[in-house]
C-alpha positions in Angstrom: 7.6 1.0 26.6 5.1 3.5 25.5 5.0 5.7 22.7 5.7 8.8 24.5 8.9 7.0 26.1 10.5 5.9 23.0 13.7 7.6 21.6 12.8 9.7 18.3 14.0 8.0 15.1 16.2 10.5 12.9 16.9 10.5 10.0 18.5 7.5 8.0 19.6 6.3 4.5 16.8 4.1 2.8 17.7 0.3 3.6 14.5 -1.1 1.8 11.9 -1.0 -0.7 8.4 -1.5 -0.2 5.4 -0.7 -3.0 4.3 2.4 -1.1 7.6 3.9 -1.0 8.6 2.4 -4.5 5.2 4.3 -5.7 5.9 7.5 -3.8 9.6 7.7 -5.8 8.2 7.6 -9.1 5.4 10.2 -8.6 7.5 12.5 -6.4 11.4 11.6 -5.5 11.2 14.8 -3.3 8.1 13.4 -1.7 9.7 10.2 -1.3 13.1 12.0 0.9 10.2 13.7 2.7 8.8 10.4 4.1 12.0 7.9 4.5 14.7 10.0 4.9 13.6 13.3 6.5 10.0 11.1 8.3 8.4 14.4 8.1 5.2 14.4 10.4 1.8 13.7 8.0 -1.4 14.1 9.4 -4.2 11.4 9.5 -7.0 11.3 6.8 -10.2 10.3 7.6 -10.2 8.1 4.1 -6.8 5.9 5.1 -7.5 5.9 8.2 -11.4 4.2 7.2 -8.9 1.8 5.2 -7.1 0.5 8.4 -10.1 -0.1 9.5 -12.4 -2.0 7.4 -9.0 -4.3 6.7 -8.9 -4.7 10.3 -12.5 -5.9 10.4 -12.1 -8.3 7.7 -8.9 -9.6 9.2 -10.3 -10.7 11.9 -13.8 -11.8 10.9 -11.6 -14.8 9.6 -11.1 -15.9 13.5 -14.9 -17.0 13.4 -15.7 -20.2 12.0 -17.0 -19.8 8.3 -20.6 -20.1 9.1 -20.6 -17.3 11.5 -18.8 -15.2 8.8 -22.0 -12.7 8.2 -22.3 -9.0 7.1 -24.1 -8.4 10.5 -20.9 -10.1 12.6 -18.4 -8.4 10.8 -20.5 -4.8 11.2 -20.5 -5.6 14.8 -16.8 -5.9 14.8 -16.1 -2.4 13.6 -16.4 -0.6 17.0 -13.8 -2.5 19.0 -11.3 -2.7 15.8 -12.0 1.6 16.0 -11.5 1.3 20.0 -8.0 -0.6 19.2 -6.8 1.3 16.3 -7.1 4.6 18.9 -5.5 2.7 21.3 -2.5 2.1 18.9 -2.3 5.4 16.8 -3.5 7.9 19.7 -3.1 10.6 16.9 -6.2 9.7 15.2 -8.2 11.1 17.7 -7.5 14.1 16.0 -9.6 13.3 13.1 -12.8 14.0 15.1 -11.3 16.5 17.5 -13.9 19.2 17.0 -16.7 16.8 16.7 -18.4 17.5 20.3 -21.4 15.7 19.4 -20.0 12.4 17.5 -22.2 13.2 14.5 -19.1 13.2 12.3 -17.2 10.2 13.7 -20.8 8.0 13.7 -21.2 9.3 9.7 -17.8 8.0 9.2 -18.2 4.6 10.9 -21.4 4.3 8.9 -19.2 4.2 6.0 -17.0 1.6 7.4 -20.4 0.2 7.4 -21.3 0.2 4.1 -17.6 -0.8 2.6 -17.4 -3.9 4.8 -21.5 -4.8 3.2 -20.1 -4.5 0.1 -17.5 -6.8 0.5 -19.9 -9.6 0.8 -21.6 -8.8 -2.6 -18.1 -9.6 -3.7 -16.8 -12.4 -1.8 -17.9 -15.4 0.1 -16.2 -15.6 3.4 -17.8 -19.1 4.2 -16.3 -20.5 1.6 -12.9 -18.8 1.9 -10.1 -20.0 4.6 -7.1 -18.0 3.8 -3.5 -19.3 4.4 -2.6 -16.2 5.1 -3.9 -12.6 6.4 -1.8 -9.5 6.8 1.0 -10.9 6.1 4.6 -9.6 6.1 7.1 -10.9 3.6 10.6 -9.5 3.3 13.2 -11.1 0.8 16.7 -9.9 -0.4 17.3 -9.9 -4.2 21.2 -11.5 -5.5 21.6 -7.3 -6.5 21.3 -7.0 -2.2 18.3 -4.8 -2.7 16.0 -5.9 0.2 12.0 -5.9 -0.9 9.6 -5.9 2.1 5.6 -5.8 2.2 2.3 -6.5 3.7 -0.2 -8.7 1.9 -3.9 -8.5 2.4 -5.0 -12.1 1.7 -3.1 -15.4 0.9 -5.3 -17.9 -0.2 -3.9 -21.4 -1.6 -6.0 -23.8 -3.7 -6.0 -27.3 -2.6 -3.6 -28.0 -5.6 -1.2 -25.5 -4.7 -2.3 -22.8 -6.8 -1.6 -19.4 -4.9 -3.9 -16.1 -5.3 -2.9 -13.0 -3.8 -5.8 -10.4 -2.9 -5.6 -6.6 -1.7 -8.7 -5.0 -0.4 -9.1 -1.3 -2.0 -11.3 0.7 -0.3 -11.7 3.4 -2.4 -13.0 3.4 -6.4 -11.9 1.3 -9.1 -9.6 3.2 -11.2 -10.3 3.7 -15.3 -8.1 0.9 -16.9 -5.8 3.5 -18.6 -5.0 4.2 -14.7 -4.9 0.9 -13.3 -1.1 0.2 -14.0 -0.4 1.4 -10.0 -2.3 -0.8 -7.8 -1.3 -3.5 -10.7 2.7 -2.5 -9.8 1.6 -3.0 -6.6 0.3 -6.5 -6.4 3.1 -7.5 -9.1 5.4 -6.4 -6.7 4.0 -9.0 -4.0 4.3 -11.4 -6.5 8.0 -11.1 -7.1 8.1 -11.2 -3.4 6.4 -14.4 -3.3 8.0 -16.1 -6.0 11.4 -15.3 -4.8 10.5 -16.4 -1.5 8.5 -20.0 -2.0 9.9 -20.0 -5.6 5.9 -20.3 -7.1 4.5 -17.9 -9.4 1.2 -16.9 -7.6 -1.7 -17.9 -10.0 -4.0 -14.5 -9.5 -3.8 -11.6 -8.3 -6.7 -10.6 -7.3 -8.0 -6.6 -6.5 -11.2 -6.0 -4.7 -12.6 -2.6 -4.9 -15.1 -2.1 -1.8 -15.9 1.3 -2.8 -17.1 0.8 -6.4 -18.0 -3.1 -5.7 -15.2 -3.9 -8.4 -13.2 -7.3 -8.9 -10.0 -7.0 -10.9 -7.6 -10.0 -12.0 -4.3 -10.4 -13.4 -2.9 -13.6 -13.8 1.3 -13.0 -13.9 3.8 -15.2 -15.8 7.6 -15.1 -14.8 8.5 -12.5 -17.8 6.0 -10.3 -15.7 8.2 -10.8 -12.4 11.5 -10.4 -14.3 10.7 -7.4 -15.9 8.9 -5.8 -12.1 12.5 -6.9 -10.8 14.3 -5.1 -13.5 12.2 -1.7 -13.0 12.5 -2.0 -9.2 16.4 -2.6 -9.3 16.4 1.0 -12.0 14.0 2.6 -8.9 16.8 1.4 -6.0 19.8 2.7 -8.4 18.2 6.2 -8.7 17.0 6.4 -4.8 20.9 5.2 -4.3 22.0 8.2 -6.7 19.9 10.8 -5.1 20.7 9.8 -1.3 24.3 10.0 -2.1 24.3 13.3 -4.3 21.2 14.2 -1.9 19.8 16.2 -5.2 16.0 15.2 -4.7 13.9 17.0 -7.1 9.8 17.1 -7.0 8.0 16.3 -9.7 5.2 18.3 -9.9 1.0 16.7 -10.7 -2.4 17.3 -10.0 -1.7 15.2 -6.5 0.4 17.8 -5.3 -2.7 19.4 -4.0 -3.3 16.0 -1.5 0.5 16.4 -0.3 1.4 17.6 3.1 4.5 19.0 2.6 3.5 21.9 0.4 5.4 24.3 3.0 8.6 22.9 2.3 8.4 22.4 -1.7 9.9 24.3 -3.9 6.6 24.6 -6.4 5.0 26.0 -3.8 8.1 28.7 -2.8 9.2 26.5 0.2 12.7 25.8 1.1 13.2 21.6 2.3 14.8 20.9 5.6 18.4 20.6 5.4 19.3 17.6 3.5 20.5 15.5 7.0 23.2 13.0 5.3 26.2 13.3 4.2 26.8 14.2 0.6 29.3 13.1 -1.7 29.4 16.0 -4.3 31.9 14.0 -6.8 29.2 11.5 -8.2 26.8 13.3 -10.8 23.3 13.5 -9.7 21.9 11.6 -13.0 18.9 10.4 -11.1 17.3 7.2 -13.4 14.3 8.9 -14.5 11.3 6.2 -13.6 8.6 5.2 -16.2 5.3 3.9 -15.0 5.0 0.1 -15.7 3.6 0.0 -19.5 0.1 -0.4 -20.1 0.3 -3.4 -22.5 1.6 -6.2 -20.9 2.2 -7.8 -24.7 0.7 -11.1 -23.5 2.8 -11.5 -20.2 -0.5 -11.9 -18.3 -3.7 -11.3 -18.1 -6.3 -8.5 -16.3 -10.1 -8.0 -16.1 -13.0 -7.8 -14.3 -14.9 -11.4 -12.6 -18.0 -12.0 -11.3 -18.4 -11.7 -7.6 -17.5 -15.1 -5.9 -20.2 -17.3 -5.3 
């Protein structure tokens, strides 16, 4: 069935928790209503939507065998993974709409370009065989809060020893920021662990836009604690779905969000809250803290060299 023919999906209660949408509750719980519960249209950026596509490239450059894993095969691949991603997402033709002469959209996939050259400054792809690319993982916690994903890269040494990698295409962040992607790939790890019972051994993150490579090596007091601070997130999200008070917290990324028409801080009024209500509980929403900077020796995070 085609896009066009499918029934629209209203609204619904959150059933799930993913690191996107864990991430989008503790920066804005307004924004995250917005995008589960109300599924408020978003348009397409020309930055995420570069970011689907260089991780499409270096998915698939893993079908070649590893000696035909070169910078110049994997370039080649970009067009047809740009033809496909149009074919799937017919929206992001918008991107380039008013681009009559393609200089825009060939500037753009000269970028994609240069991200995916990078990568191989970083890593080796010949000697790489992955056990796992894109890859979905969805597990259920004994609280019944269900935790669900997509990982980058699963690689697993011949020992057993699992690393878990997520391509970034944008900058590396300054350490004092790098607690989210860091939330991020711990919560894979929970996922992992509580799936194949293992502790991953790394987690690996590889910034293609500053040519960064950032480790962390978790312990099980890591996971626990991540399994504690998700289970707070799902008790507020509960709290404010069923009281449906959803309150924005304003930052500097407020200036990036879509939904500026129907905020508040910027004099908007939100769609009409579309679930039901129960006004007897008190909205005492569980105010979220960023994961702590100092991991107190629960693990371990720098820089390494590029792979050989």
């Amino acid at each position: 069935m085609s896009t066009s023919e499918q029934p629209p999906v209203g609204p619904r209660a959150p059933m799930s928790l993913s690191p996107s949408r864990a991430s989008d509750f503790m920066q804005c719980p307004l924004l995250y209503r917005f995008r589960v519960i109300d599924r408020l249209p978003e348009k397409p950026s020309e930055a995420a939507t570069r970011g689907t596509l260089v991780h499409a490239v270096l998915e698939r450059l893993f079908d070649a065998p590893a000696v035909e894993r070169t910078a110049p095969r994997a370039k080649a691949l970009i067009p047809g993974q740009w033809d496909r991603l149009l074919e799937s997402k017919p929206e992001l033709a918008e991107l380039f709409a008013e681009d009559a002469d393609g200089e825009r959209l060939a500037g753009w996939l000269v970028q994609a370009e240069q991200l995916v050259e990078r990568w191989f400054t970083l890593e080796d792809p010949t000697r790489l065989e992955p056990a796992e690319r894109e890859l979905f993982v969805e597990t259920e916690l004994d609280s019944g809060l269900r935790l669900r994903g997509v990982i980058d890269r699963v690689d697993v040494a011949p020992t057993g020893e699992v690393r878990i990698v997520d391509y970034k295409t944008g900058k590396a962040p300054r350490p004092e920021y790098s607690e989210g992607a860091l939330f991020q790939m711990k919560f894979y790890a929970l996922l992992v662990w509580r799936l194949k019972q293992v502790v991953p051994r790394r987690l690996q993150l590889v910034y293609l836009g500053s040519g960064d490579v950032l480790t962390y090596d978790p312990v099980e007091a890591d996971l626990l604690r991540v399994e504690r601070k998700l289970l707070a997130l799902w008790e507020a999200i509960r709290l404010a779905t069923e009281t449906g008070d959803w309150r924005p917290r304003p930052t500097k990324l407020c200036g990036w969000c879509d939904h500026q028409a129907v905020c508040p801080e910027f004099g908007g009024t939100p769609p009409v809250y579309p679930l039901e209500i129960r006004p007897e509980l008190r909205a005492e929403i569980v105010s979220a803290r960023p994961p702590e900077s100092d991991d107190s020796g629960q693990g371990r995070m720098g820089p390494v060299q590029p792979a050989p």
